[in-house]
N, C-alpha and C positions, 0 to 999 in steps of 0.2 A: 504494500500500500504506500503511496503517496505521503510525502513530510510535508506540512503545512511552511510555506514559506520562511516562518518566524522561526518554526525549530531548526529547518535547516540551518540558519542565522546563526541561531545558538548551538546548535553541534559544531559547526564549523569553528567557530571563535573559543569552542569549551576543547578544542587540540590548542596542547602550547604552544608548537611547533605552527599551525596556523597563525594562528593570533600573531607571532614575533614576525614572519611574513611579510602579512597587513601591514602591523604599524612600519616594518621596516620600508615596504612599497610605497606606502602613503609617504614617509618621510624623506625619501625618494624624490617622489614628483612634486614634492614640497620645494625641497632643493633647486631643483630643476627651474621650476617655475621662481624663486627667489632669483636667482642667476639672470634668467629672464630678464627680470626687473632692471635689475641691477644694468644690465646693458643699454633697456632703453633710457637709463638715468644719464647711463655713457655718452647715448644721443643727443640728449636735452645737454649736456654738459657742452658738447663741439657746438652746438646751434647756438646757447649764450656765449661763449667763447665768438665766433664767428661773429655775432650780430655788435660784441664789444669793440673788436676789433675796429668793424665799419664805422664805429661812436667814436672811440678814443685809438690815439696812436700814440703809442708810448716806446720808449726802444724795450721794455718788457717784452714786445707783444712775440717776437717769433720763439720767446721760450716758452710764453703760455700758450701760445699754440700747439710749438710737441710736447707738452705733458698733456694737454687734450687729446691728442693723437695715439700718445704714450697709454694712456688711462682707457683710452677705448680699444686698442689693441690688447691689452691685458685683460680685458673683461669680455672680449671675445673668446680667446684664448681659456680663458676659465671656464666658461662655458661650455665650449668644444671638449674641453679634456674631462670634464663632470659628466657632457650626455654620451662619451666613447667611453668611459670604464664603468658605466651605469649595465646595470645587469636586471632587465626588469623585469618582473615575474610575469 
């Protein structure tokens, strides 16, 4: 006979060997998605960067521009190397 949805739920999550899984999947594509973020912050970082530049000219500007460059290259780079050794269930 048939397991009603909910026990399924609960047998599965009552294996510890499941359950550790889960939370490790879930925190997982937690990661994943934080990284994410993190890159498009990357973006928004080169676009004020960029938009400063066209405001203000300072002899600053071409180092704050490769550490913008620098900063989104490394946040790519993290990215990449987090979703290639990710192993998802």
């Amino acid at each position: 006979m048939n397991q009603l949805p909910v026990s399924q739920f609960v047998s599965f999550f009552s294996n510890p060997q499941n359950t550790t899984s889960a939370v490790l999947g879930t925190m997982k594509l937690l990661i994943v998605l934080v990284l994410s973020l993190y890159l498009v912050f990357g973006v928004i970082i080169l676009r004020q960067i960029s938009l400063m530049i066209k405001t203000v000219d300072t002899p600053l500007t071409p180092k704050i521009k490769f550490l913008g460059y620098i900063h989104m290259i490394f946040s790519i780079l993290v990215l990449l190397s987090d979703v290639a050794t990710e192993k998802f269930l």
